[in-house]
N, C-alpha and C positions, 0 to 999 in steps of 0.2 A: 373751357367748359364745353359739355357736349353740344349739340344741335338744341334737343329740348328738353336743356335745364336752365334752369335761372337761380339765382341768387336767395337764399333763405336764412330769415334770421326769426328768432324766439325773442317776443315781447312780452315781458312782465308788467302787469298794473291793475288798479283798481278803476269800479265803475266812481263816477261821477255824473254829482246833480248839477242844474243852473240855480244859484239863489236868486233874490228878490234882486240882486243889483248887477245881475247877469253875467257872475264868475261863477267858473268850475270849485267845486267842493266836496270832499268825501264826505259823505255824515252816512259812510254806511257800518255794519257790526263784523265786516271782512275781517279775518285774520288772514289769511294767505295771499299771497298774489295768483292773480290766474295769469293763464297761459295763451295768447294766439301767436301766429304765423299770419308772414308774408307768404302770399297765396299769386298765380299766374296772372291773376285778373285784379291784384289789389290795386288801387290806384292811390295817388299820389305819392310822393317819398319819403324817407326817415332824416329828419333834420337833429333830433337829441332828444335826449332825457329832458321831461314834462313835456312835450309833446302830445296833443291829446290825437286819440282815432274812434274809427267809427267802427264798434263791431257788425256783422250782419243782420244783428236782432237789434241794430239802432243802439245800441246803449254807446254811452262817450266812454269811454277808457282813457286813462293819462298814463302813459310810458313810464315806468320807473327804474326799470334794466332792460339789459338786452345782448341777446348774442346770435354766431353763427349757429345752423343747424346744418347738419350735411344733407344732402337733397334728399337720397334715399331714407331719409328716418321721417319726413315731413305730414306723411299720413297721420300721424300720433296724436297731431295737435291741431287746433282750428283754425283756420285762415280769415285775417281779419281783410274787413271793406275796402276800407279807403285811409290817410292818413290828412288831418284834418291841418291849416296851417295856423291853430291856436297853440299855444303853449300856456301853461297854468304861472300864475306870478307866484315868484322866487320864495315866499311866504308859504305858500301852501305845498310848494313842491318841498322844503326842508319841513316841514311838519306831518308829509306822508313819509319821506325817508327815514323822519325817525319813530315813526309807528312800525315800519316796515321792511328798511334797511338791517335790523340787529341783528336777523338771524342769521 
């Protein structure tokens, strides 16, 4: 890798709420996945799918795919915060995947 590049992947997911009993939950009218990037100053690391993060604008996002991106294409897309050490239970993460895995 060069001097100053670093490592970039493409994170797909949707926003989440906190309910009354302080889990992560979609209840929102999204059809698509959005898009961030790992960014120079993002902090923390990528542990898996359900994984939730913090976009810039504070919203929680839960990881639902993910890939490499090649360094020079990285402008394209928004560079998420930080990477949070929740992960959503196994229930809600197979009930967004199949809201959102079909296509």
């Amino acid at each position: 890798m060069k001097k100053n590049t670093y490592k970039v992947q493409l994170f797909y997911g949707v926003p989440l709420q906190q309910n009354s009993d302080g889990k992560f939950v979609y209840c929102g009218q999204q059809t698509k996945l959005a898009v961030w990037r790992t960014g120079k100053h993002t902090r923390g690391h990528f542990d898996g799918i359900g994984q939730l993060f913090l976009t810039e604008n504070h919203l929680t996002i839960v990881i639902l795919k993910f890939e490499d991106l090649r360094f020079n294409q990285r402008h394209q897309f928004v560079s998420l915060s930080r990477f949070l050490d929740k992960k959503i239970d196994n229930s809600e993460l197979n009930r967004l995947n199949q809201l959102f895995m079909r296509i």
